[in-house]
BALOBA-1460 file (C-alpha; in Angstrom, 3 decimals):
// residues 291
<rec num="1" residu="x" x="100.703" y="-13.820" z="-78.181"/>
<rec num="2" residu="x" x="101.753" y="-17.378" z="-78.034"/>
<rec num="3" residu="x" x="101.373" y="-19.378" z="-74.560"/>
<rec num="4" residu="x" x="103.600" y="-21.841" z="-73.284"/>
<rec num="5" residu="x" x="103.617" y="-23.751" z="-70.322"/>
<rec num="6" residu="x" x="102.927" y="-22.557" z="-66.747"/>
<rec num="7" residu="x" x="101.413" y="-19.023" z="-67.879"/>
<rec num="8" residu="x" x="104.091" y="-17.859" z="-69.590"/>
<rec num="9" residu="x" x="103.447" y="-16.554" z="-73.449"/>
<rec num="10" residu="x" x="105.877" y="-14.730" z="-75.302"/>
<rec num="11" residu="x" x="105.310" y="-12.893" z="-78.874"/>
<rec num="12" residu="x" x="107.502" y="-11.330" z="-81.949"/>
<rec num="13" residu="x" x="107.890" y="-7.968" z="-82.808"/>
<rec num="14" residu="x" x="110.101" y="-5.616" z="-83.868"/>
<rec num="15" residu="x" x="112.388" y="-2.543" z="-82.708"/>
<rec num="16" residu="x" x="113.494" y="0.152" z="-84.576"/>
<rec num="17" residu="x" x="117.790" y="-0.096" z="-85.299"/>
<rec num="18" residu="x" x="119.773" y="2.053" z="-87.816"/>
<rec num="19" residu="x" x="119.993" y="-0.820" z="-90.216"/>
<rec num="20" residu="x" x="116.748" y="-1.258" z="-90.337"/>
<rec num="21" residu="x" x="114.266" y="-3.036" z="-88.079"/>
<rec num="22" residu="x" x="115.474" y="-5.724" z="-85.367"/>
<rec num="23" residu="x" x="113.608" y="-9.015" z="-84.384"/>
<rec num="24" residu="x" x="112.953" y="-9.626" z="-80.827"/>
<rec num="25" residu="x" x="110.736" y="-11.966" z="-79.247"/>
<rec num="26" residu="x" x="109.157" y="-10.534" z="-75.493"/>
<rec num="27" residu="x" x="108.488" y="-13.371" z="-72.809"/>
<rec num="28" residu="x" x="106.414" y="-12.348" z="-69.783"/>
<rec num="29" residu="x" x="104.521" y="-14.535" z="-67.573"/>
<rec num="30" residu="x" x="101.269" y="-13.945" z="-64.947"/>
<rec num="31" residu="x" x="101.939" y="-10.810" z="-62.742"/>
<rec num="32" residu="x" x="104.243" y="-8.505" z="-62.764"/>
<rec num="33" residu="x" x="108.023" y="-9.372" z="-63.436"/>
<rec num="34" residu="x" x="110.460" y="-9.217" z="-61.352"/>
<rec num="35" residu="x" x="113.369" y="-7.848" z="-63.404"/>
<rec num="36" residu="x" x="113.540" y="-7.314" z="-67.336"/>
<rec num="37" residu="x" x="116.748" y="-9.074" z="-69.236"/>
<rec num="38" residu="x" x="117.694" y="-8.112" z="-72.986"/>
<rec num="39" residu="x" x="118.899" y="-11.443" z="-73.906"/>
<rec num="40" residu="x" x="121.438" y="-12.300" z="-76.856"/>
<rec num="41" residu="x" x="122.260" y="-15.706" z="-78.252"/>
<rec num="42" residu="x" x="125.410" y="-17.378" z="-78.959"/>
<rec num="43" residu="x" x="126.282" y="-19.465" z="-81.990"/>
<rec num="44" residu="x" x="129.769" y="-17.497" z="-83.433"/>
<rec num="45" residu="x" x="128.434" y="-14.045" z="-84.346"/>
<rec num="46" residu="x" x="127.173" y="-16.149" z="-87.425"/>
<rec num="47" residu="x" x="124.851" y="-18.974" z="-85.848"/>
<rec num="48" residu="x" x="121.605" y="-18.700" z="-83.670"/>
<rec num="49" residu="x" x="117.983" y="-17.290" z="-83.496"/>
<rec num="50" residu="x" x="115.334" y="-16.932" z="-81.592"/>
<rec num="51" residu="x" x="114.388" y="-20.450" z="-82.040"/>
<rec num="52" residu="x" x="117.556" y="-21.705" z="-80.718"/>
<rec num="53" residu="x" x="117.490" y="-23.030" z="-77.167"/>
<rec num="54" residu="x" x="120.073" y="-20.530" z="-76.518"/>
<rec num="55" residu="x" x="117.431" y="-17.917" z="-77.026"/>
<rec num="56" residu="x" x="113.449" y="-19.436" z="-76.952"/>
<rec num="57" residu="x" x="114.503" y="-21.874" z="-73.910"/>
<rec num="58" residu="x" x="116.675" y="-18.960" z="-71.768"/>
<rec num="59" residu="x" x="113.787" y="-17.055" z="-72.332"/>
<rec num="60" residu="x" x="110.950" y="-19.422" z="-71.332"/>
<rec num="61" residu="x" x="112.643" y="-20.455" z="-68.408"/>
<rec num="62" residu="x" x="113.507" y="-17.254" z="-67.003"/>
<rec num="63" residu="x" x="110.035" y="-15.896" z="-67.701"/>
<rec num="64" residu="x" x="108.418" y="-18.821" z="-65.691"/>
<rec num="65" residu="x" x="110.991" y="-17.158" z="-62.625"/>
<rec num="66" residu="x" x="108.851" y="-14.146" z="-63.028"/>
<rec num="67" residu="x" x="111.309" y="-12.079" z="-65.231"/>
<rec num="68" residu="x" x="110.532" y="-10.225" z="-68.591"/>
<rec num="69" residu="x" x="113.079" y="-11.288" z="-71.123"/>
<rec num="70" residu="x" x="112.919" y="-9.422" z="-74.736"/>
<rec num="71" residu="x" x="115.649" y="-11.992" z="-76.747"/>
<rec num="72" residu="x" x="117.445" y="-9.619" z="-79.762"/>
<rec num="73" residu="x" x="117.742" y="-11.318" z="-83.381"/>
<rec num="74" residu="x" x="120.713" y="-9.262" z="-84.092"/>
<rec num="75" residu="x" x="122.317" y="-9.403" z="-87.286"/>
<rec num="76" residu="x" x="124.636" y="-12.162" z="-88.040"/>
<rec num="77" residu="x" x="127.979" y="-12.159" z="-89.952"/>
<rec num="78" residu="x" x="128.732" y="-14.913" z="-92.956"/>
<rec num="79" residu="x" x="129.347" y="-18.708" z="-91.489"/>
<rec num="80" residu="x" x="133.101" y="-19.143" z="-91.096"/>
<rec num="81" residu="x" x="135.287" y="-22.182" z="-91.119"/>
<rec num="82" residu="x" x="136.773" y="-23.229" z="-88.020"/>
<rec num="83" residu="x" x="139.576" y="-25.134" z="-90.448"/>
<rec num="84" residu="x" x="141.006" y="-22.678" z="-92.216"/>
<rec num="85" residu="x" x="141.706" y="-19.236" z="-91.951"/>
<rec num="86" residu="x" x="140.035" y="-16.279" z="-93.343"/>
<rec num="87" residu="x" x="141.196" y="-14.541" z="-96.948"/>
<rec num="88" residu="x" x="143.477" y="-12.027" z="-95.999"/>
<rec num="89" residu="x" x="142.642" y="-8.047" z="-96.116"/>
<rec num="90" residu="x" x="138.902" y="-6.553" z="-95.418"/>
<rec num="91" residu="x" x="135.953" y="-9.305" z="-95.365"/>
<rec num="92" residu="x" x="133.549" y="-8.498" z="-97.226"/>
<rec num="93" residu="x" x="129.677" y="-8.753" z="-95.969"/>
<rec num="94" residu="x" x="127.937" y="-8.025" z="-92.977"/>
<rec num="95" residu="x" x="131.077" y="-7.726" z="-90.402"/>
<rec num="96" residu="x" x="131.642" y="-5.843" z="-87.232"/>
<rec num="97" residu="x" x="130.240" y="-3.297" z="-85.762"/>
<rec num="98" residu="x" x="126.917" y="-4.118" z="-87.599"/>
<rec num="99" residu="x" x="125.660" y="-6.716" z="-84.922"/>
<rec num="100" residu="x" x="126.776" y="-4.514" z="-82.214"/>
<rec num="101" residu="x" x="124.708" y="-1.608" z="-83.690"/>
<rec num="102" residu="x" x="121.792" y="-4.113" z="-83.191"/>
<rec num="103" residu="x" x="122.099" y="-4.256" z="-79.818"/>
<rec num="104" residu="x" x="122.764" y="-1.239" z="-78.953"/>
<rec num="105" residu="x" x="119.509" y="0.107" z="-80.902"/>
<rec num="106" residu="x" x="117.801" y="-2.806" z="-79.344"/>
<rec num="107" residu="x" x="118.765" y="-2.047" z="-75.646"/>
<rec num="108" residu="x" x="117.419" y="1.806" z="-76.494"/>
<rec num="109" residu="x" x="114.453" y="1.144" z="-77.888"/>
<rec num="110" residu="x" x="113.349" y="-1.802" z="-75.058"/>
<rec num="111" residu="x" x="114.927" y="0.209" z="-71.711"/>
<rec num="112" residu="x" x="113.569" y="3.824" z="-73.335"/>
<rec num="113" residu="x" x="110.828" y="5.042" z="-70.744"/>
<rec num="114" residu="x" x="111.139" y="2.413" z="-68.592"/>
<rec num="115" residu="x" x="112.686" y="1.158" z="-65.372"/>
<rec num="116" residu="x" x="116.018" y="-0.602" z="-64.853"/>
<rec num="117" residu="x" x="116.689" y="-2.975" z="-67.679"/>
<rec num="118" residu="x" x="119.701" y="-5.501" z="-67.844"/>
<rec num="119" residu="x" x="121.319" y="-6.724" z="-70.552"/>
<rec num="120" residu="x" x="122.745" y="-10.142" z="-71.063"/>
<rec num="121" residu="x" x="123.640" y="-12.988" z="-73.558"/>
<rec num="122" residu="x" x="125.653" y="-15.851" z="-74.427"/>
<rec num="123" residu="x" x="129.038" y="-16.930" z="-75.743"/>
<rec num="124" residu="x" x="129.010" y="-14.392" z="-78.512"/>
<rec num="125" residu="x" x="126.090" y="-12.842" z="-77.369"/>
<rec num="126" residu="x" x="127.843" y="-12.340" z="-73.739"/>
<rec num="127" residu="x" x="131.081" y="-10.142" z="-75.847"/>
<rec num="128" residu="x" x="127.998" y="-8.475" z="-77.635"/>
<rec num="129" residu="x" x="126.536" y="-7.706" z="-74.418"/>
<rec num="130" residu="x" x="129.765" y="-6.292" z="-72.849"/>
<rec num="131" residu="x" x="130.767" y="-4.035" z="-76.098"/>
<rec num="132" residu="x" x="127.468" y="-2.662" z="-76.055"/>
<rec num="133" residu="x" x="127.985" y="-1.608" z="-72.766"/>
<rec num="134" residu="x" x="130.937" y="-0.080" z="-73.458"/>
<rec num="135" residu="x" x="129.407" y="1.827" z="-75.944"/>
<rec num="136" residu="x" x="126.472" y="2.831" z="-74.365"/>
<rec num="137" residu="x" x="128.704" y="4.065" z="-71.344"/>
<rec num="138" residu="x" x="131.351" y="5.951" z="-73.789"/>
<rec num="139" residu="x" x="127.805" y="7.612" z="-75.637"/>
<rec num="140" residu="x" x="126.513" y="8.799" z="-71.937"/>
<rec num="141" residu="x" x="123.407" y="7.325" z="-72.517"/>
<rec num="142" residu="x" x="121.894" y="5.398" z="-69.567"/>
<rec num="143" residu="x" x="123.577" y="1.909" z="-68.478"/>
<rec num="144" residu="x" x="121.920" y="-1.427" z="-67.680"/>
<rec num="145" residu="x" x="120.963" y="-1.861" z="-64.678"/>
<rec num="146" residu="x" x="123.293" y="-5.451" z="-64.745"/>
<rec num="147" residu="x" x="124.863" y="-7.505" z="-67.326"/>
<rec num="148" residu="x" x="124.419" y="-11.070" z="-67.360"/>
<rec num="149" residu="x" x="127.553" y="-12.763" z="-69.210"/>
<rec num="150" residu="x" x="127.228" y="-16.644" z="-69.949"/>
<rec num="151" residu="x" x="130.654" y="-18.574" z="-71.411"/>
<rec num="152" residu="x" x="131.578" y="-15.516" z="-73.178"/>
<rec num="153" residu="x" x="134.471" y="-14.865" z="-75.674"/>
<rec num="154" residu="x" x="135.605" y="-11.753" z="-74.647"/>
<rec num="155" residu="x" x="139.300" y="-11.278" z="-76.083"/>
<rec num="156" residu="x" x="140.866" y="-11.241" z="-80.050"/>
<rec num="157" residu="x" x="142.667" y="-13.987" z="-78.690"/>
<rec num="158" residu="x" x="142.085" y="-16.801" z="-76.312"/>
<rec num="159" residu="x" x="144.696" y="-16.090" z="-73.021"/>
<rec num="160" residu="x" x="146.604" y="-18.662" z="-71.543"/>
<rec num="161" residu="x" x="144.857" y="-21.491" z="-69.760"/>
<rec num="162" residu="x" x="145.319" y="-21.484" z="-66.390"/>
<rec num="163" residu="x" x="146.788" y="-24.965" z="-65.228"/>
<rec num="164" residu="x" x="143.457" y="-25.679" z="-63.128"/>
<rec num="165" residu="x" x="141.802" y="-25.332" z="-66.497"/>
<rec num="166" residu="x" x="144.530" y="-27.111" z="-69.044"/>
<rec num="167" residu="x" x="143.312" y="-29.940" z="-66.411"/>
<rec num="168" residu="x" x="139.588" y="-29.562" z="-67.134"/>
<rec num="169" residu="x" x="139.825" y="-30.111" z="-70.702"/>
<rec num="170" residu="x" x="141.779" y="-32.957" z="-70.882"/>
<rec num="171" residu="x" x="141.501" y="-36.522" z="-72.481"/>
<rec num="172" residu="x" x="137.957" y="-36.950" z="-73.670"/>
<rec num="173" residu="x" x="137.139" y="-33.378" z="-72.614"/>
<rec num="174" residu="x" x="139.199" y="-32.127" z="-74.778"/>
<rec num="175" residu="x" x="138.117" y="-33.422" z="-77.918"/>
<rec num="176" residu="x" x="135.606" y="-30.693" z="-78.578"/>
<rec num="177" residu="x" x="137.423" y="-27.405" z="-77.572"/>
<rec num="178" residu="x" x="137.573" y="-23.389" z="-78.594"/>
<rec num="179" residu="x" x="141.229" y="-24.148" z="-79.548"/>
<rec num="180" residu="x" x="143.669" y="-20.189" z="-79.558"/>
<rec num="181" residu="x" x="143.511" y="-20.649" z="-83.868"/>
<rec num="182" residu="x" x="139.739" y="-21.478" z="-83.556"/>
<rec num="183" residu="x" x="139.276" y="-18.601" z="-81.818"/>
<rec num="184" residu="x" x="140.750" y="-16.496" z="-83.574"/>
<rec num="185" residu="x" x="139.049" y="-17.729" z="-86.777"/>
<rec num="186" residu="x" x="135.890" y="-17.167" z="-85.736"/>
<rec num="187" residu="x" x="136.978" y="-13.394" z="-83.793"/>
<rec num="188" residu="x" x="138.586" y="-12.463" z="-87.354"/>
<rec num="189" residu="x" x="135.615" y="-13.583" z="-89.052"/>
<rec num="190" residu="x" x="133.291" y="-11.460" z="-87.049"/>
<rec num="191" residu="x" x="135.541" y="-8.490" z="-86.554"/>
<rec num="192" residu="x" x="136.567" y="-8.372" z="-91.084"/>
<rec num="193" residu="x" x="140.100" y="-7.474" z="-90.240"/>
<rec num="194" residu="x" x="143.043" y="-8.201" z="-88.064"/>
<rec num="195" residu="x" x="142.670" y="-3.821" z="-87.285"/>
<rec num="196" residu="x" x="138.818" y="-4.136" z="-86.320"/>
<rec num="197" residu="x" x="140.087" y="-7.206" z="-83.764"/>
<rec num="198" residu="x" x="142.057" y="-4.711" z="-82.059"/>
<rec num="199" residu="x" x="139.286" y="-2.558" z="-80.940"/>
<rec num="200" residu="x" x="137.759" y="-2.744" z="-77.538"/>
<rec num="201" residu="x" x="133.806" y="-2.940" z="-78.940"/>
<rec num="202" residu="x" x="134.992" y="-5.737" z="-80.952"/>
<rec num="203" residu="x" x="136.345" y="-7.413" z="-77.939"/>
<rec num="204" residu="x" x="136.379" y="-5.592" z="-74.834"/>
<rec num="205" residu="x" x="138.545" y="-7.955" z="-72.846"/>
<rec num="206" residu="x" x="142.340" y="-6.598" z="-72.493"/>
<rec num="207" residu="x" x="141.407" y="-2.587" z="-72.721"/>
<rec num="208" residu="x" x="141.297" y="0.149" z="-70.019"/>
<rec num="209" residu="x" x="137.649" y="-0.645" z="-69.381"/>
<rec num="210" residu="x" x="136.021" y="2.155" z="-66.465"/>
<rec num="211" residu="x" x="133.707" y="0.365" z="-64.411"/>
<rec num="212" residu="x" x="130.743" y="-1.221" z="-65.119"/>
<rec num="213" residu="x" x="127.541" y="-2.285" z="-63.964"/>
<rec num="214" residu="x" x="127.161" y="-5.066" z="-61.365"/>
<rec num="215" residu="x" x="128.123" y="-8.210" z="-63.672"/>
<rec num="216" residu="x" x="127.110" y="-11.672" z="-63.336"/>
<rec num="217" residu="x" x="129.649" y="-14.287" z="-65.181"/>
<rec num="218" residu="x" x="128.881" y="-17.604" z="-65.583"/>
<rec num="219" residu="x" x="131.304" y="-19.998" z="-66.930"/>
<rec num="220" residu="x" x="131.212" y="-23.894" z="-67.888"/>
<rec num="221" residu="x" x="133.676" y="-25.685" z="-66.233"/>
<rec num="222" residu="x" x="135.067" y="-27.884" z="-68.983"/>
<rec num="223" residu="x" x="135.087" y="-24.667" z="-71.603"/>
<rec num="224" residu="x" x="138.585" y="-23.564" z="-72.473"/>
<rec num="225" residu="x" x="136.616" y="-20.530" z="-72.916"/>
<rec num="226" residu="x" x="136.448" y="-19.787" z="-69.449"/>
<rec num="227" residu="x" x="140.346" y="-18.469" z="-69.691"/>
<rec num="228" residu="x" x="138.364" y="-15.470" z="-71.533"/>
<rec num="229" residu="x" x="135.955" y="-15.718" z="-68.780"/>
<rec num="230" residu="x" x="137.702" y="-15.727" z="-65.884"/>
<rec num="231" residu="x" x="140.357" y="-12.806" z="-67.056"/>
<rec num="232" residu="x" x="137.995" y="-10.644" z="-68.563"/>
<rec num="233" residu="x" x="135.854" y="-11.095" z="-64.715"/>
<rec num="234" residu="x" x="140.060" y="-9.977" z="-63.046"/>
<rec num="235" residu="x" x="139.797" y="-6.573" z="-65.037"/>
<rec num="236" residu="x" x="136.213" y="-5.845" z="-64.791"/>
<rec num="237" residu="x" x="137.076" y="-6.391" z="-60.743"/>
<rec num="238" residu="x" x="140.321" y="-4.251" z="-60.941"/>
<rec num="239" residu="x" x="138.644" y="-0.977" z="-62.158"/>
<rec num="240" residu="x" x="135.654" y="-1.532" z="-59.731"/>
<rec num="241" residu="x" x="132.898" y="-3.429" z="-61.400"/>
<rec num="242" residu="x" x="130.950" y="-5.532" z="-59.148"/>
<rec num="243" residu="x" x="131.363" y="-8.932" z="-60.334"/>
<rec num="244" residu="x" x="129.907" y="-12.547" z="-58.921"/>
<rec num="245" residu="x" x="131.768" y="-14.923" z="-61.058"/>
<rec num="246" residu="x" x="130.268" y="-18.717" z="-61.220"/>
<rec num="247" residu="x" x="131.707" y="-22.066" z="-63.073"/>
<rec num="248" residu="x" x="128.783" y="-24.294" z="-63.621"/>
<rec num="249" residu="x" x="130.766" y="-28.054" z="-62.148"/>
<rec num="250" residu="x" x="131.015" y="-30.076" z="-64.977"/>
<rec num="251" residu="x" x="129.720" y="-28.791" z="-67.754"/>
<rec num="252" residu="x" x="131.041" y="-27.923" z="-70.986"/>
<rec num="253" residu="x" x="130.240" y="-25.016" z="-73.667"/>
<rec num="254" residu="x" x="126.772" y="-24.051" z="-74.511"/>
<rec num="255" residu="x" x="124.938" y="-25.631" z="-71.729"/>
<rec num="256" residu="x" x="122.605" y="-23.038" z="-72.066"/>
<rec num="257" residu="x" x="121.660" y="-24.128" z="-75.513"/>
<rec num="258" residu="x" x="120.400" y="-28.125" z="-73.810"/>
<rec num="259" residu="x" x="117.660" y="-27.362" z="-71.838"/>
<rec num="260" residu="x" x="117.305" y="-31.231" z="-71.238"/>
<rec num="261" residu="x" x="120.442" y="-31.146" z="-69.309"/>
<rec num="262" residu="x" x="121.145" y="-30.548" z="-65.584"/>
<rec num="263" residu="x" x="123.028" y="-28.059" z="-66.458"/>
<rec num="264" residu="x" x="120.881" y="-25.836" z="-68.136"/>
<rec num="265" residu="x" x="118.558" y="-25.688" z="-64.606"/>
<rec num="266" residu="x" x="121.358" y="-25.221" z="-63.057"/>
<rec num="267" residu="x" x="122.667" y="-21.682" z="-64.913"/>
<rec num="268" residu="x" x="119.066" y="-20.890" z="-65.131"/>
<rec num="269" residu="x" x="118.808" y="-21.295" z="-61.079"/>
<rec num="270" residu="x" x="121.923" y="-18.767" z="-61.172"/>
<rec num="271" residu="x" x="120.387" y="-15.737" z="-63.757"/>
<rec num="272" residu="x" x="117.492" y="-16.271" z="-62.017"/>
<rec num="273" residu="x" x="118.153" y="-15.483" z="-58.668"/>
<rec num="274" residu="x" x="120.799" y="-12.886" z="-59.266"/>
<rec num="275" residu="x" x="118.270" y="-10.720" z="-61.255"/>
<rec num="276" residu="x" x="115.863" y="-11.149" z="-58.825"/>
<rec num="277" residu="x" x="118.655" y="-10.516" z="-55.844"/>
<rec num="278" residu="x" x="119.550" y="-7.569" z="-58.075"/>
<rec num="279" residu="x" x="116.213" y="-6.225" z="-58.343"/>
<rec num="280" residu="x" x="115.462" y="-6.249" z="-54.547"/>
<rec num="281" residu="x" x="118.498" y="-4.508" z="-54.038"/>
<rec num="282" residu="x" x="120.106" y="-7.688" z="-52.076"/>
<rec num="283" residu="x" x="123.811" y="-7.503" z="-51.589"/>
<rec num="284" residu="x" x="124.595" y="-11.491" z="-52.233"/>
<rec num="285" residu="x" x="122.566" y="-12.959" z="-55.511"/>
<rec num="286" residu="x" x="122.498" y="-16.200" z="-55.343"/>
<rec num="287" residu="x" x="124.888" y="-19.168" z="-53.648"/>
<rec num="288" residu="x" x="128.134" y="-20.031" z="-55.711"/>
<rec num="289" residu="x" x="128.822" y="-22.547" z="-57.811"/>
<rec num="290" residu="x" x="132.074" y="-24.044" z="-58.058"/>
<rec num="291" residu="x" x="134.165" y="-27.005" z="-60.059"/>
């Protein structure tokens, strides 16, 4: 075990996956928690670690809110340009479904035995956490108890932005955006082949989807992203899944990854009190935030 501040101390270990072992690093904190979270970086299916802030600093400061959080060091596909497009025909390499497999094995072997686990991530890791639900559902095995979906990507390709949002990301906002070719780039990267984007574990946004459990989306407000966001949170409503949708005011991509930012208390604040809403069975978690 390794402390950090205010009695929290987290350690790394491994779980047992069909491609072999899986990293995770377990957070818990003085008495018992309140909820457990398997949480999933972001950083393009081919970035990230449990180092990141993404990952060590989501799971510190949930863990000082009094809830277990086991973060997943799934496997990563090969760093991808965001310039130019990928060769055509099957990518070779560690490609989809291979990081999906690692979460799935990774939400069996934490939740197995145990009580209600949620799962959870961010920007890629938030699509990672929805497939796997999908998959878990589609294999009857049982569900988590919530997911937790932060500035996800959750479609091959980025919808339309709403004219609310094409408003959010101008001028200087808009210098440093998830552009419909970036997107695709990167989805094409992670999926090997224009066929594998098609599939709804690769991305489950625009599929019949059957309902899901309660789902907490949080979305940066200057993130052309949050087109994925928001429509993916429309059909997740329309075939019944609870959903409490939030837009952090302000801030842009990956908040979650600058812990020294506002923002990143302010999502925190969110997770936090939804689990722990969820957990006591409360009907409203947490207050709203809006643009």
């Amino acid at each position: 075990m390794r402390a950090l501040s205010e009695g929290v101390v987290f350690r790394d270990d491994r779980v047992p996956g069909r491609h072999s072992s899986i990293p995770v690093r377990r957070y818990v904190a003085d008495g018992p928690p309140t909820g457990t979270l398997i949480w999933l970086h972001g950083g393009g299916f081919s970035a990230g670690g449990l180092d990141q802030h993404e990952s060590h600093a989501v799971g510190a400061a949930l863990a000082r809110d009094g809830i277990e959080v086991v973060a997943v060091d799934y496997r990563r596909v090969p760093r991808w340009n965001p310039f130019r497009d990928p060769p055509p025909g099957r990518l070779p390499g560690t490609r989809f479904p291979v990081p999906l497999d690692d979460v799935v094995d990774a939400f069996d072997a934490v939740s197995s035995g145990r009580g209600p686990v949620l799962l959870g991530g961010a920007s890629a890791g938030a699509c990672l956490a929805a497939a796997a639900a999908l998959r878990v559902h589609a294999e009857e095995q049982v569900m988590p108890a919530g997911l937790v979906l932060a500035y996800g990507t959750f479609h091959a390709a980025l919808p339309p932005l709403p004219e609310e949002l094409r408003n959010r990301v101008r001028g200087r906002h808009g210098l440093v955006q998830f552009r419909p070719h970036v997107v695709r780039r990167m989805n094409l990267n992670y999926a090997g082949s224009a066929e594998a984007m098609e599939l709804p574990y690769a991305f489950p946004g625009g599929h019949d989807l059957p309902p899901l459990p309660p789902t907490l989306m949080i979305d940066a407000d200057r993130d052309t992203l949050r087109a994925s966001g928001g429509a993916f949170a429309r059909e997740l409503s329309a075939v019944g899944t609870r959903v409490d949708h939030h837009v952090v005011p302000e801030a842009t991509h990956g908040f979650l990854d600058r812990p020294h930012r506002p923002y990143f208390g302010m999502g925190i604040t969110v997770i936090s009190r939804w689990i722990t809403s969820a957990a006591r069975g409360g009907d409203e978690p947490g207050e709203p935030l809006s643009a």
